[in-house]
VOPAGU-2260 file (C-alpha; in pm, 1 decimal, decimal comma):
REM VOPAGU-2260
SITE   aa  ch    i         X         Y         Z
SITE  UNK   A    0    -960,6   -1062,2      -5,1
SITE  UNK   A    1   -1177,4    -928,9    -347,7
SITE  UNK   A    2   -1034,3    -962,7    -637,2
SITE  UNK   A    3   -1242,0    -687,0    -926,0
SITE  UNK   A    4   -1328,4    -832,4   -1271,1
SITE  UNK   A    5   -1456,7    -564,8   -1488,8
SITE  UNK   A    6   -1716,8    -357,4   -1281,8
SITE  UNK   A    7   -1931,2    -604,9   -1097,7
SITE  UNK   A    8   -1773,2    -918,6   -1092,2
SITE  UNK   A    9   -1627,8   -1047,6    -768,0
SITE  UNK   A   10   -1391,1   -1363,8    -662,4
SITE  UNK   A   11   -1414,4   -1403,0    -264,3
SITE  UNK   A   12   -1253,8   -1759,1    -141,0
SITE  UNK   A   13   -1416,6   -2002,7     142,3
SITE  UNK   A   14   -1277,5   -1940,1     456,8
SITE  UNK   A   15   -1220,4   -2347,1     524,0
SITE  UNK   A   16    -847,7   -2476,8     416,4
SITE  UNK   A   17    -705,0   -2140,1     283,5
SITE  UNK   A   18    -415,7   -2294,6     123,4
SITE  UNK   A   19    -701,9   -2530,7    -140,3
SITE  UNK   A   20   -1002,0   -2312,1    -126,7
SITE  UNK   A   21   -1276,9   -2308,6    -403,7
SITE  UNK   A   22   -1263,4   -2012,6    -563,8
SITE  UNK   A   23   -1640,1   -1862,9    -600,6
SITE  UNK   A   24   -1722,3   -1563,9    -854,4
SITE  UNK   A   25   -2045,4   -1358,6    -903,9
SITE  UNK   A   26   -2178,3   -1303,7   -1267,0
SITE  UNK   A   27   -2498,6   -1105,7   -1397,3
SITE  UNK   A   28   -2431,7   -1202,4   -1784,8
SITE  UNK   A   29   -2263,8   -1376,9   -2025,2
SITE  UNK   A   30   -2030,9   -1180,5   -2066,5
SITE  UNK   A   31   -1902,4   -1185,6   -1738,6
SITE  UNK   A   32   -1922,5   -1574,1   -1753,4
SITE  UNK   A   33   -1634,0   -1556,9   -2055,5
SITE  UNK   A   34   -1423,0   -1320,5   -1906,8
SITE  UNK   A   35   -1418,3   -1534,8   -1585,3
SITE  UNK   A   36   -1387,9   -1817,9   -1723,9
SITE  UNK   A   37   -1062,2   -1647,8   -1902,0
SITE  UNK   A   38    -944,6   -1552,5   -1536,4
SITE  UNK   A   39   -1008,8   -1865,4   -1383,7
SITE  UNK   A   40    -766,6   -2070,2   -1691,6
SITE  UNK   A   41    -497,0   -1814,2   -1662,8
SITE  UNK   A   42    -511,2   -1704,7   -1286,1
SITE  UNK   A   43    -688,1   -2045,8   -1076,6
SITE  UNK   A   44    -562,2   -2353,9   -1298,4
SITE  UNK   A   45    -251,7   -2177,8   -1414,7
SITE  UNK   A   46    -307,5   -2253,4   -1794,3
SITE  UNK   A   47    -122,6   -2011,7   -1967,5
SITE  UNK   A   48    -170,2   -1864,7   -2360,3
SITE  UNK   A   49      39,2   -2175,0   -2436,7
SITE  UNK   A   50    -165,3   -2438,9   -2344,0
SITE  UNK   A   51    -519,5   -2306,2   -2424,2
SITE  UNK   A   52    -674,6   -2665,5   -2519,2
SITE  UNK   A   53    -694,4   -2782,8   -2187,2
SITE  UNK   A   54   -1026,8   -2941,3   -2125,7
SITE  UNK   A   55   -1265,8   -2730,7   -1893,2
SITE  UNK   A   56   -1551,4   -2928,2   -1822,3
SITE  UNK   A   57   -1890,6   -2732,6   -1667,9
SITE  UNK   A   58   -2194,5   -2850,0   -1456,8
SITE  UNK   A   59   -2496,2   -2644,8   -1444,8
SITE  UNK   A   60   -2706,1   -2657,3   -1119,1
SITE  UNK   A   61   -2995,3   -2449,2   -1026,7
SITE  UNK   A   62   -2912,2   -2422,1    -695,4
SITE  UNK   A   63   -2535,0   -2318,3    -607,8
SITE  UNK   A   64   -2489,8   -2451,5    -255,4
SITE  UNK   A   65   -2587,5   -2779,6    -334,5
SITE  UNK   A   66   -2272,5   -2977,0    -277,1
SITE  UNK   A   67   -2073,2   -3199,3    -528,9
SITE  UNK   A   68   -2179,2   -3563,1    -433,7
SITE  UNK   A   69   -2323,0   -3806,8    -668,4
SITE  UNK   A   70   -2696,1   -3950,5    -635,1
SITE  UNK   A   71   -2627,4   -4293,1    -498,6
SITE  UNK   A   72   -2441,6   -4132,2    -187,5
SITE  UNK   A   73   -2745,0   -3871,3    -109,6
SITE  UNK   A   74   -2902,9   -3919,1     171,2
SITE  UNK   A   75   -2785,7   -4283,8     190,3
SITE  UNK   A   76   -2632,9   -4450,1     466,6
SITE  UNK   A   77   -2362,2   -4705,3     313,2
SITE  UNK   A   78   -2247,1   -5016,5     532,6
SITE  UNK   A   79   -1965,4   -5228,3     467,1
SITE  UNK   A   80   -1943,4   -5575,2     466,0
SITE  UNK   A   81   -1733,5   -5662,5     819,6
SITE  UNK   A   82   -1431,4   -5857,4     634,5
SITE  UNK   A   83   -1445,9   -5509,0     384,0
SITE  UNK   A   84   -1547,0   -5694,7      43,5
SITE  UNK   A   85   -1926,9   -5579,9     -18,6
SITE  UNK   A   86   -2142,2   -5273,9      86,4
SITE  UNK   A   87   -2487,2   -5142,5      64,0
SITE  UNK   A   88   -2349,1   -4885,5    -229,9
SITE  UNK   A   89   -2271,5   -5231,8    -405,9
SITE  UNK   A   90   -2569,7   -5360,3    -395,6
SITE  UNK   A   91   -2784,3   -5055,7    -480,6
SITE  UNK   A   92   -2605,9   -5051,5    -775,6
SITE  UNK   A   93   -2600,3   -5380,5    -913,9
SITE  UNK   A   94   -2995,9   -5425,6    -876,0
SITE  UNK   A   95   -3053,7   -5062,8   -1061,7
SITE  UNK   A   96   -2786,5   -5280,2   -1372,7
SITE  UNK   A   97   -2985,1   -5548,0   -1345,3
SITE  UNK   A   98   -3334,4   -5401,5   -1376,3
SITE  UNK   A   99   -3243,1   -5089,5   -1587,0
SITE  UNK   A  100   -3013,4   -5305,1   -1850,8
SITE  UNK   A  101   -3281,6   -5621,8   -1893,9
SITE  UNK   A  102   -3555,4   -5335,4   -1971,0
SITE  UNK   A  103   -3447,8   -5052,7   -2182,9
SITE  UNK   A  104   -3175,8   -5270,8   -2413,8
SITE  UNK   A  105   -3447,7   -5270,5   -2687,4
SITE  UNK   A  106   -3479,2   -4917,4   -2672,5
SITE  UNK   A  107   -3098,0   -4818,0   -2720,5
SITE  UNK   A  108   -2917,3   -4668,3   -3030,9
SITE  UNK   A  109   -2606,1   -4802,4   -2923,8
SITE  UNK   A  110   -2582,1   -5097,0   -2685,1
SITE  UNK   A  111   -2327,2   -5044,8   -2371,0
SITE  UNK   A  112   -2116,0   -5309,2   -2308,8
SITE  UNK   A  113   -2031,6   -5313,4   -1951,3
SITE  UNK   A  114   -2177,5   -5224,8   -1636,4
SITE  UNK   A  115   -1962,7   -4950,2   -1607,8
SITE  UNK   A  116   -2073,8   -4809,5   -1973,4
SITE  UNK   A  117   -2433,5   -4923,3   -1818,8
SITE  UNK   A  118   -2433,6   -4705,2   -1553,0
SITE  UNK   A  119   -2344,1   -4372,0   -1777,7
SITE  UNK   A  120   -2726,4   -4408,9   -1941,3
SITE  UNK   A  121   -2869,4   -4441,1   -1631,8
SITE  UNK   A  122   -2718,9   -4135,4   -1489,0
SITE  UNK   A  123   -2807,1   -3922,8   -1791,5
SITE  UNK   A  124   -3171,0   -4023,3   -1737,7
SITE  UNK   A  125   -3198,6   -3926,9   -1367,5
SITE  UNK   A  126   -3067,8   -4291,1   -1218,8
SITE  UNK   A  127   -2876,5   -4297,6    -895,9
SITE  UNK   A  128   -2550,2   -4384,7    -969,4
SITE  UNK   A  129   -2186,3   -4319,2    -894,6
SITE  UNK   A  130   -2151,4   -4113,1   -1187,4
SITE  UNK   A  131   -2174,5   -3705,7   -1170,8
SITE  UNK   A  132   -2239,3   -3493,9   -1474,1
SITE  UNK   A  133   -2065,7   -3278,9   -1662,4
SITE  UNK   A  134   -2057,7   -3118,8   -2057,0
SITE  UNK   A  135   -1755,7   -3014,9   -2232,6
SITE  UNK   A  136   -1996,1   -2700,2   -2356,9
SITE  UNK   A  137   -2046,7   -2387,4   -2108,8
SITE  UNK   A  138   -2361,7   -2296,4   -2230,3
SITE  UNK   A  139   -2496,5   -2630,4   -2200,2
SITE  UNK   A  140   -2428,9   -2575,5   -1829,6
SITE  UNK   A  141   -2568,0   -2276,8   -1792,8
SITE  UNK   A  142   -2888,9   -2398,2   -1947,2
SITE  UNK   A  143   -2934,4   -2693,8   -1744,8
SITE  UNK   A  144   -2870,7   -2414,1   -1419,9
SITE  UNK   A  145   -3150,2   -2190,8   -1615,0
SITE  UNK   A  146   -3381,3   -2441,2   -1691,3
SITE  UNK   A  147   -3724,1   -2263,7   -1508,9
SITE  UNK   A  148   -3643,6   -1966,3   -1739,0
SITE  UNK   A  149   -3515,4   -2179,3   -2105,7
SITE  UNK   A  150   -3791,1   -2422,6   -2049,0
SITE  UNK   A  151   -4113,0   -2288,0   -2241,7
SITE  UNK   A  152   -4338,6   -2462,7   -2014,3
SITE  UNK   A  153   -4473,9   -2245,2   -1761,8
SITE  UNK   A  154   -4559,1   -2523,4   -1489,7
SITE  UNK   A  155   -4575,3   -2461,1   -1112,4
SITE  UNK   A  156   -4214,8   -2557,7   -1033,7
SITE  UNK   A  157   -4098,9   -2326,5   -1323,2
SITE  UNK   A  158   -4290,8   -2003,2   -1159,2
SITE  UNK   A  159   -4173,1   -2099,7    -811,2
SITE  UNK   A  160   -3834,2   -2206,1    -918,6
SITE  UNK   A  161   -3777,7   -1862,8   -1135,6
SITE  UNK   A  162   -3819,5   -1726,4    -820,1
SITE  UNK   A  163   -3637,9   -1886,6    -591,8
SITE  UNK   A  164   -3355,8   -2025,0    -761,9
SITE  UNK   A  165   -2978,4   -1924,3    -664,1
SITE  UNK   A  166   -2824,3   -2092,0    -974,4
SITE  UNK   A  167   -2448,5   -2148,8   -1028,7
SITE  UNK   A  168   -2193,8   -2333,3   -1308,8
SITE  UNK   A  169   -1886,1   -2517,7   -1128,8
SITE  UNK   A  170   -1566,9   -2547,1   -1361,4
SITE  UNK   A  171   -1376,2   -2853,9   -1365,7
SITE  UNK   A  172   -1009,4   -2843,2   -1473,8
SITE  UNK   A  173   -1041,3   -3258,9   -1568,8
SITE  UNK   A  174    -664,2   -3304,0   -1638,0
SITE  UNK   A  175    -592,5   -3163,6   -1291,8
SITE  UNK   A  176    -802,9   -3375,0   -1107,6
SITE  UNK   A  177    -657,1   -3687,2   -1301,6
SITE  UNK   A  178    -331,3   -3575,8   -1206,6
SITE  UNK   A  179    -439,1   -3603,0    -880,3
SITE  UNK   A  180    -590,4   -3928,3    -908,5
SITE  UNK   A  181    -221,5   -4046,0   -1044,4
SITE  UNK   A  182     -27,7   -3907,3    -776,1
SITE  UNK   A  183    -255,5   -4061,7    -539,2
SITE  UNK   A  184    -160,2   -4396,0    -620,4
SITE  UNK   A  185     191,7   -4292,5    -639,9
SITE  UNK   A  186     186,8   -4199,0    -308,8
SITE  UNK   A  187     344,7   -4449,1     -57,8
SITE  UNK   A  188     130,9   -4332,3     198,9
SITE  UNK   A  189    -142,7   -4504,3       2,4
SITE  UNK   A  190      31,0   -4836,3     -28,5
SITE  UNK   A  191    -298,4   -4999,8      95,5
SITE  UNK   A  192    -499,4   -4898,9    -189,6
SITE  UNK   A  193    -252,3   -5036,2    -450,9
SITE  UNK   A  194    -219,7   -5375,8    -250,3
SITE  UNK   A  195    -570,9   -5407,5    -218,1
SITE  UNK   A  196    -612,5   -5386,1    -590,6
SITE  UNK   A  197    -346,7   -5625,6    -677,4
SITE  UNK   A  198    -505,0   -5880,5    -458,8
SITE  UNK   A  199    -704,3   -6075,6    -778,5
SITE  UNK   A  200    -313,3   -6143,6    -973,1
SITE  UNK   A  201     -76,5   -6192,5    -681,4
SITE  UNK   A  202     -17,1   -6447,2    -414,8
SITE  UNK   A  203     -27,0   -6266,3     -29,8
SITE  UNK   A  204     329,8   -6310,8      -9,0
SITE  UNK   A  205     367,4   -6105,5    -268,1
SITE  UNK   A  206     179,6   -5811,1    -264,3
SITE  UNK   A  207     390,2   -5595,9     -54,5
SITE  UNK   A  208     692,8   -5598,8    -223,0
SITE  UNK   A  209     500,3   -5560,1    -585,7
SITE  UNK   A  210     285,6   -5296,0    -465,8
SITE  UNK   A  211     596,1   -5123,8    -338,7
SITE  UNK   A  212     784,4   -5169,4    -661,4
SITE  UNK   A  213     491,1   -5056,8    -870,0
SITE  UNK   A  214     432,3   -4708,7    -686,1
SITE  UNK   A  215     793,9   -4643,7    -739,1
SITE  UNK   A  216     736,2   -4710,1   -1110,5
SITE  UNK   A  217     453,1   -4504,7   -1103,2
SITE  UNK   A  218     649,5   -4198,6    -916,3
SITE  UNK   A  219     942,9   -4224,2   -1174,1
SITE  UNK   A  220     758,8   -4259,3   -1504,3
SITE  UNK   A  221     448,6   -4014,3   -1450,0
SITE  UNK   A  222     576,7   -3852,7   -1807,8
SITE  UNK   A  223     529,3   -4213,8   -1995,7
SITE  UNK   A  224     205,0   -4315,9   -1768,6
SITE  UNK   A  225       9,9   -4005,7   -1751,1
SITE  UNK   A  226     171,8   -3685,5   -1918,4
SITE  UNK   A  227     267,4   -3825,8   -2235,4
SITE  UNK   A  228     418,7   -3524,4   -2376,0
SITE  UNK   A  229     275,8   -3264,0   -2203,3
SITE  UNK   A  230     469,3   -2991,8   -2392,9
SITE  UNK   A  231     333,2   -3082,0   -2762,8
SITE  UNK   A  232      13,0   -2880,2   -2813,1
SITE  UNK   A  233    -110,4   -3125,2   -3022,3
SITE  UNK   A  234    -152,9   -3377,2   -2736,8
SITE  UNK   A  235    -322,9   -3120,0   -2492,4
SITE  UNK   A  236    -717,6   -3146,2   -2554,4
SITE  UNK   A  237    -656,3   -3519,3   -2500,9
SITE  UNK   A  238    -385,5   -3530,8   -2222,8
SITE  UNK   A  239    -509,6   -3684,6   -1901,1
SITE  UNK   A  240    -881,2   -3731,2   -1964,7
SITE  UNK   A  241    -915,4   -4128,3   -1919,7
SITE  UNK   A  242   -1249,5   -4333,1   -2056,9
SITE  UNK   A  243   -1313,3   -4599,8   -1802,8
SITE  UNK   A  244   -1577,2   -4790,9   -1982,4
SITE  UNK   A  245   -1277,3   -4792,6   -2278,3
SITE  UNK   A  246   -1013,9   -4955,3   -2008,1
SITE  UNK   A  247   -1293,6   -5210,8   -1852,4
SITE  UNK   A  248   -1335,2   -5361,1   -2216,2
SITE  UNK   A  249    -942,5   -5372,2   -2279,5
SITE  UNK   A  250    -826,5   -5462,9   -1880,2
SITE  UNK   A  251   -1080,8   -5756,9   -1952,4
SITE  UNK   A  252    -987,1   -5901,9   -2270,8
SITE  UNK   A  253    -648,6   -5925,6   -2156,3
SITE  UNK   A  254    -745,8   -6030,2   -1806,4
SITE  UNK   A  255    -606,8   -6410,1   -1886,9
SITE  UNK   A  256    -211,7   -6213,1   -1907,8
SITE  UNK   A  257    -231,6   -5915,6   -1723,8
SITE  UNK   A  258     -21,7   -6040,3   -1424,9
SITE  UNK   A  259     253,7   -6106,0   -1628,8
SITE  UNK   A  260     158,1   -5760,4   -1880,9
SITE  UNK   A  261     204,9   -5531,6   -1531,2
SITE  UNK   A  262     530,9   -5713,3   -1420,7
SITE  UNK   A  263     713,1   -5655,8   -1758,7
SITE  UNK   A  264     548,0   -5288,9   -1765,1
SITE  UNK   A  265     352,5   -5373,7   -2095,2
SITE  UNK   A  266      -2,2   -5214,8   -1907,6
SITE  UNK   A  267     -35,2   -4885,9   -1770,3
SITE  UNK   A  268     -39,8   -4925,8   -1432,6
SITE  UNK   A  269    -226,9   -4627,9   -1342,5
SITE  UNK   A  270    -483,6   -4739,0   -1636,1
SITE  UNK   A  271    -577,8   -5105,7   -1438,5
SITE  UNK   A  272    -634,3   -4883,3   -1059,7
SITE  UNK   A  273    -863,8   -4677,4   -1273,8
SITE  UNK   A  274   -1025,0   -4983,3   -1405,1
SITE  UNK   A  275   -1010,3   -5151,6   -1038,8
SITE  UNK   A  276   -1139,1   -4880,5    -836,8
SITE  UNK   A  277   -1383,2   -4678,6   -1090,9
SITE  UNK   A  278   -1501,8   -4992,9   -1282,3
SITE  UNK   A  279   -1466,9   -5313,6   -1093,3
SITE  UNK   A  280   -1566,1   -5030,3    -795,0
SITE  UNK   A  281   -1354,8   -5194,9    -518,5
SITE  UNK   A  282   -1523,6   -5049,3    -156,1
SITE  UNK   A  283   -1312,7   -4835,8      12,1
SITE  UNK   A  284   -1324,2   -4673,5     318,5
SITE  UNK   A  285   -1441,9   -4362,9     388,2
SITE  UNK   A  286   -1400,0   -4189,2     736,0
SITE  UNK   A  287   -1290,2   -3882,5     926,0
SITE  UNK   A  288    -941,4   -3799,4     832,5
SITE  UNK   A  289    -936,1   -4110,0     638,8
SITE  UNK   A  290    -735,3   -4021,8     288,7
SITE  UNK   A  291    -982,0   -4047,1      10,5
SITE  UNK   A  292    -934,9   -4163,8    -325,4
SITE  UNK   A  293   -1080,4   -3854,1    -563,2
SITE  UNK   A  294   -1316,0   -3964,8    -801,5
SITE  UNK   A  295   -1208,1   -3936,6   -1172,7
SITE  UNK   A  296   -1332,5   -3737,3   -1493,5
SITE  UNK   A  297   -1390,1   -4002,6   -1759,9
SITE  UNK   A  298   -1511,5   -3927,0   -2128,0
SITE  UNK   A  299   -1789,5   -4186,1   -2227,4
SITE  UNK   A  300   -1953,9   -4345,5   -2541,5
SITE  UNK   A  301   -2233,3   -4131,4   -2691,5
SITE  UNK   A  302   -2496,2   -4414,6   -2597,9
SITE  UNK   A  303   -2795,8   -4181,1   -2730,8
SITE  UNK   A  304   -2836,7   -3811,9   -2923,1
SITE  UNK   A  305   -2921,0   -3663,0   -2637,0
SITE  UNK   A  306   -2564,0   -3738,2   -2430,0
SITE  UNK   A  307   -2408,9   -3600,7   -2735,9
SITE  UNK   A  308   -2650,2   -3272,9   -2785,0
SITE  UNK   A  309   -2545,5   -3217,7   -2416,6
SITE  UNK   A  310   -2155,1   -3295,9   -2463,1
SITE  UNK   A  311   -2196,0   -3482,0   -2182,1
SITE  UNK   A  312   -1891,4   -3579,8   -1981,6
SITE  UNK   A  313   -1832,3   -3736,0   -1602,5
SITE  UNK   A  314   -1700,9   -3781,1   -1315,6
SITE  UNK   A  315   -1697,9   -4087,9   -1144,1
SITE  UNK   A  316   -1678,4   -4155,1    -774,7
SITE  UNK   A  317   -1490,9   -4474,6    -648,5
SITE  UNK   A  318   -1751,4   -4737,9    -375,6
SITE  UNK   A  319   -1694,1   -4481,0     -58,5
SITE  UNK   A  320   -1809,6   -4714,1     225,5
SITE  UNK   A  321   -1910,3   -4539,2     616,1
SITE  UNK   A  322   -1658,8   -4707,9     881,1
SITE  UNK   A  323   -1826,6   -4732,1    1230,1
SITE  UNK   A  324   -1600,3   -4514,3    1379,7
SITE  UNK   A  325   -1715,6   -4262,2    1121,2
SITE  UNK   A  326   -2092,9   -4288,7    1231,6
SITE  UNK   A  327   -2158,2   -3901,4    1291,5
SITE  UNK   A  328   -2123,5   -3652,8    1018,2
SITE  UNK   A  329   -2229,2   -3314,3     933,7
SITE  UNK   A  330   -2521,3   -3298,0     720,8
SITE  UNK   A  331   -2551,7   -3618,3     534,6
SITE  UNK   A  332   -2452,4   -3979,6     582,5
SITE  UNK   A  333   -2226,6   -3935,2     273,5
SITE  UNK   A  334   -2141,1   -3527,4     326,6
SITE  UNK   A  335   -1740,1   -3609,0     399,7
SITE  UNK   A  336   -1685,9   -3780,2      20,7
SITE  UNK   A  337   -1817,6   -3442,6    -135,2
SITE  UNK   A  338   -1559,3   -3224,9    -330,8
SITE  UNK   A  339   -1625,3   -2986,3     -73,0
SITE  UNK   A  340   -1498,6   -3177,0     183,0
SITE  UNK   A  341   -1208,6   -3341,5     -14,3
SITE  UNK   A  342    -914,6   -3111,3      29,3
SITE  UNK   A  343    -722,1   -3280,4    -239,4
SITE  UNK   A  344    -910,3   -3157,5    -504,5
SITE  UNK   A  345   -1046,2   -2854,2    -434,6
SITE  UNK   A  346    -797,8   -2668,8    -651,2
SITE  UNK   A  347    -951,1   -2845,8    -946,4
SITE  UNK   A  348   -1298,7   -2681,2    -936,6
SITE  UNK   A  349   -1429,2   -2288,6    -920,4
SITE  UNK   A  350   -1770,0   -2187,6    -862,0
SITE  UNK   A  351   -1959,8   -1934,9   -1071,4
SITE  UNK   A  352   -2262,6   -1786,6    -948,3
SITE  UNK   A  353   -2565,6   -1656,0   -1178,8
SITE  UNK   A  354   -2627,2   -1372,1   -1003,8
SITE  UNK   A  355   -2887,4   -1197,1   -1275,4
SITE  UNK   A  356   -3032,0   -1526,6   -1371,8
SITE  UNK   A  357   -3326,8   -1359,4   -1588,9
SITE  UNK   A  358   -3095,2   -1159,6   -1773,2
SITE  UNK   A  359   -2826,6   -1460,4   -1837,5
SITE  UNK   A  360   -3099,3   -1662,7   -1968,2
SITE  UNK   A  361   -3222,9   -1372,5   -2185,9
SITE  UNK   A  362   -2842,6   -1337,6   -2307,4
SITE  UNK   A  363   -2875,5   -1730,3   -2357,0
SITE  UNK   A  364   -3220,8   -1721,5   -2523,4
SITE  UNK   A  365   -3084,2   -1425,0   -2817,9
SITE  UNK   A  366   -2772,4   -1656,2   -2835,4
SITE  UNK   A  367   -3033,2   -1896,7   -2991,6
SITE  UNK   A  368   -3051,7   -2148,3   -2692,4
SITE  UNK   A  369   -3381,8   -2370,3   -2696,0
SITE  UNK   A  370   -3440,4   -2625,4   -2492,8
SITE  UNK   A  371   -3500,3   -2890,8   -2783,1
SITE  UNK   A  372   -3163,2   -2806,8   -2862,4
SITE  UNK   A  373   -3056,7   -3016,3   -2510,2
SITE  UNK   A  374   -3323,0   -3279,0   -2569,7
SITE  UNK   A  375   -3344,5   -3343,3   -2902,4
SITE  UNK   A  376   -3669,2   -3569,8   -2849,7
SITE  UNK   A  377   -3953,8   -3542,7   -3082,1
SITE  UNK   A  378   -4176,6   -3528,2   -2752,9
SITE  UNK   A  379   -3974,9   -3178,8   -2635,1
SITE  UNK   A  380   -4005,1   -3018,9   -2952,2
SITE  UNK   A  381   -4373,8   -3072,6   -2995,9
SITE  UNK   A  382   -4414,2   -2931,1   -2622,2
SITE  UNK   A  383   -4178,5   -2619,7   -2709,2
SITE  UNK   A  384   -4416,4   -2555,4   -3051,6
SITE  UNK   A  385   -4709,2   -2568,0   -2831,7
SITE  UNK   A  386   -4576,7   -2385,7   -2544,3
SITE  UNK   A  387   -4334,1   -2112,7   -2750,7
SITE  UNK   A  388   -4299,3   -1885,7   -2479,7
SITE  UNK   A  389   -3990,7   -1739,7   -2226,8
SITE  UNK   A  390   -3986,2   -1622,4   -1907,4
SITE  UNK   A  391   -3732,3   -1356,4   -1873,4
């Protein structure tokens, strides 16, 4: 089924799970990036002229088939622990902390305070990490999928790149995939994943019956826990959209009570899974037709100029561990955590393809785009005097 958009742009769904497909458009300039990104709110994520304010988020890469899936889990092959506590991913993680924290501190504007806050730098300077991502700003995407063209330096990558490159922007609809996060522990088919988390505050005997009494809490009271009223406009740029490194500093400074602050409903419950799972990154398993926990889309401190040039936002993925009987998949080690491979989630994301990239980065360029502009380092902008020329 094609669905026309002005003259030349086309929509044309995946033929895998037709019910959540990703929806995938074609676009030769700017202009047909705004007027799909008008049909994707409206006709894709349902937001209608009264809720404009919704948070889109955008990722720029310059190759459109490369699949959603964070650094750490590319070609890596994660083992678990055999009692389920501990995994590779765990461990590759906490040494790139340790040795990426005790080196660059002296060199930060603003300090992180956690791991989790930690782990947001590193990804924003081409670290492996859980953490996938994103900018509130759709030309900063488009940029970042355009780079061989914005960038004024005419290396070899840039000339092969500029002709080889199949770029493409994916839209996120954040709030939507938050929702989805919610509903998943909600869900008493994921009972496991709440009792594992409540492990630290109650006794064994326990757990079952709390966990069971907290997912019903969470199923009845989704309007106090996660819409929070979803109908005032005001509230809608904010709605949904979670900052993880924000609930790591408050679950922990109220660590000593929170047992008795979840029992008498005085703590979001859906706020300490995020902190549990996205934070504290519990492993969890992750195997063929095994239900997946989605990863989340988190808004971060601006730890340097050059997250908040870039509007940078994330996603982050929970600690996906490979199960044994799970040994065997296509492509990568890692390929069946994708977003691609999540059925879930898929409604939350559309694909837009930069069909004329020349021309889109010309559009970009008379727009007044420069790629100083992205990294505002004093090292860029004395290459971009010295090498003041585009490729389009």
């Amino acid at each position: 089924m094609v669905f026309q958009i002005g003259d030349f742009i086309k929509k044309y769904y995946t033929s895998q799970a037709p019910n959540k497909c990703i929806h995938k458009y074609n676009a030769f300039s700017m202009s047909d990036v705004y007027n799909i990104l008008e049909d994707i709110e409206k006709n894709v994520f349902k937001n209608d002229g009264d809720t404009v304010g919704r948070s889109l988020w955008f990722r720029g890469q310059k190759m459109e088939k490369y699949v959603l899936l964070p650094s750490l889990y590319r070609e890596r092959k994660n083992r678990e622990h055999k009692k389920g506590v501990y995994s590779s991913i765990s461990l590759a993680e906490e040494y790139r902390h340790q040795h990426f924290s005790a080196r660059v501190s002296h060199l930060m504007q603003i300090s992180p305070r956690s791991r989790v806050e930690w782990q947001e730098v590193l990804q924003h300077h081409l670290g492996k990490t859980r953490f996938m991502d994103w900018s509130e700003s759709v030309g900063t995407a488009v940029d970042f999928a355009l780079e061989p063209f914005i960038d004024t330096k005419n290396t070899e990558n840039n000339r092969i790149n500029r002709s080889a490159i199949t770029p493409g922007v994916w839209v996120l609809d954040a709030y939507k995939l938050n929702e989805h996060v919610y509903d998943f522990f909600a869900d008493p088919f994921n009972k496991e994943y709440v009792e594992r988390a409540l492990k630290n505050l109650f006794e064994q005997s326990e757990i079952e019956a709390v966990a069971e009494e907290m997912q019903k809490d969470l199923a009845e009271n989704k309007d106090i826990y996660f819409n929070f009223g979803e109908e005032e406009i005001i509230d809608l740029a904010i709605n949904g959209l979670v900052s993880v490194c924000v609930l790591d500093e408050h679950y922990h400074y109220n660590a000593h009570q929170m047992r008795a602050l979840l029992i008498h409903h005085e703590f979001n419950p859906f706020f300490y899974f995020v902190v549990r799972y996205y934070a504290d990154a519990i492993p969890i398993v992750a195997g063929i037709n095994k239900r997946l926990l989605p990863p989340i889309a988190s808004i971060q401190p601006y730890h340097s100029e050059r997250i908040r040039a870039q509007r940078g936002t994330f996603t982050i993925y929970p600690n996906y561990c490979r199960t044994k009987e799970a040994e065997v998949f296509a492509g990568t080690d890692m390929d069946v955590v994708a977003v691609e491979s999540q059925d879930m989630i898929r409604d939350c994301f559309c694909l837009i393809r930069l069909c004329d990239p020349a021309r889109i980065a010309k559009d970009m360029i008379y727009a007044g785009e420069r790629w100083p502009e992205i990294y505002p380092d004093v090292q860029v902008y004395a290459d971009y005097l010295e090498t003041k020329e585009f490729f389009v």
